[in-house]
N, C-alpha and C positions, 0 to 999 in steps of 0.2 A: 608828521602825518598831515594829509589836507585836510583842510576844513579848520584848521587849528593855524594852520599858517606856514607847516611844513610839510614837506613830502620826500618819501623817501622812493628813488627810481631808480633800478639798476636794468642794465642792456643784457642779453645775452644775443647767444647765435639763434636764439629760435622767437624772438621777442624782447619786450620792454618787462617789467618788474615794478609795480608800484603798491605802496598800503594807502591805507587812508581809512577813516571814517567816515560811517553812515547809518541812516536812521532806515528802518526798515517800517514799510507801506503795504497797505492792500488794495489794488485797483478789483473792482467787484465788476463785474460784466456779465449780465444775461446768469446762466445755471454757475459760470465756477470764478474763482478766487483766484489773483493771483500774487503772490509778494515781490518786491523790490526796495533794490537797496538804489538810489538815486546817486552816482558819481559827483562830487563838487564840479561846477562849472570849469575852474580853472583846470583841474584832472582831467577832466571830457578834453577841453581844448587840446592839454596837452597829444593827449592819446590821439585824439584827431590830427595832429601834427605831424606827432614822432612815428605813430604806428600804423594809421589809418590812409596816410600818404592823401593825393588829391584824387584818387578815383575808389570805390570801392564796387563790387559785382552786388546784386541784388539791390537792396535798400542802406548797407551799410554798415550792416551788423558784423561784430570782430568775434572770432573764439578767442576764448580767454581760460585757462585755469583758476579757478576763487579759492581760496582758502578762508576760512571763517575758521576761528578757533581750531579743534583737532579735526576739521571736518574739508576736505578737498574734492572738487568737483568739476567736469567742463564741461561748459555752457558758452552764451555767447553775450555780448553786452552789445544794449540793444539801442540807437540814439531816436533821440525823443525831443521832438521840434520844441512840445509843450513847456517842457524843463527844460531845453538849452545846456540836456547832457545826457550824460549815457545812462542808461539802465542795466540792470546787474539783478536777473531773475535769481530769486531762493524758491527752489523746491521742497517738499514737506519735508523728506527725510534729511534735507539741511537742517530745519527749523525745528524739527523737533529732536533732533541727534545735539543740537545746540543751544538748544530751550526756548528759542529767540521767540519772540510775541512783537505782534506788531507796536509801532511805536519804540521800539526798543534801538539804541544805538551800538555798532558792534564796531571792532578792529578788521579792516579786511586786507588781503592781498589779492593782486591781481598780476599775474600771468598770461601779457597779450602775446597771441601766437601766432607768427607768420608763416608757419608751417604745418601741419599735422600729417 
């Protein structure tokens, strides 16, 4: 897994396949709350590599399928000048279908999708 010093990636036809670990955050802004799970540096890279190709539409942002524990969702991961990697929004019903509190570090999977 990343962050540990391994990573596990597999390809398919529709995308990349990656896990890793991360600690999960709250950026507060104005009335609402939002959580994220912060990508390792060297995971971002990759995924900017392998998946994200040299042009992207909009700002950048990949859809991705997240898997956290028994909990699966798409959303999109989101790259962030400030960290120097990708972000990976958790919604409430992630967070509390899987207990997570902030500060807390979890096992994730990521299913980057080149197609939907």
């Amino acid at each position: 897994m990343t962050g540990s010093g391994n990573k596990t990636a597999r390809s398919s036809a529709t995308g990349s396949v990656y896990r890793t670990r991360a600690k999960l955050w709250r950026w507060a802004g104005g009335k609402a709350s939002w959580y994220f799970f912060t990508l390792p540096k060297a995971l971002s890279d990759e995924i900017r590599l392998v998946d994200a190709g040299p042009r992207r539409a909009g700002f950048g942002a990949l859809k991705v399928q997240a898997t956290l524990g028994a909990t699966t969702w798409e959303t999109s991961l989101f790259p962030s000048a400030q960290h120097q990697a990708y972000l990976l929004p958790v919604k409430a019903s992630v967070r509390k279908a899987e207990g997570l509190a902030e500060g807390k570090t979890a096992v994730l999977q990521i299913a980057v999708r080149r197609a939907w």
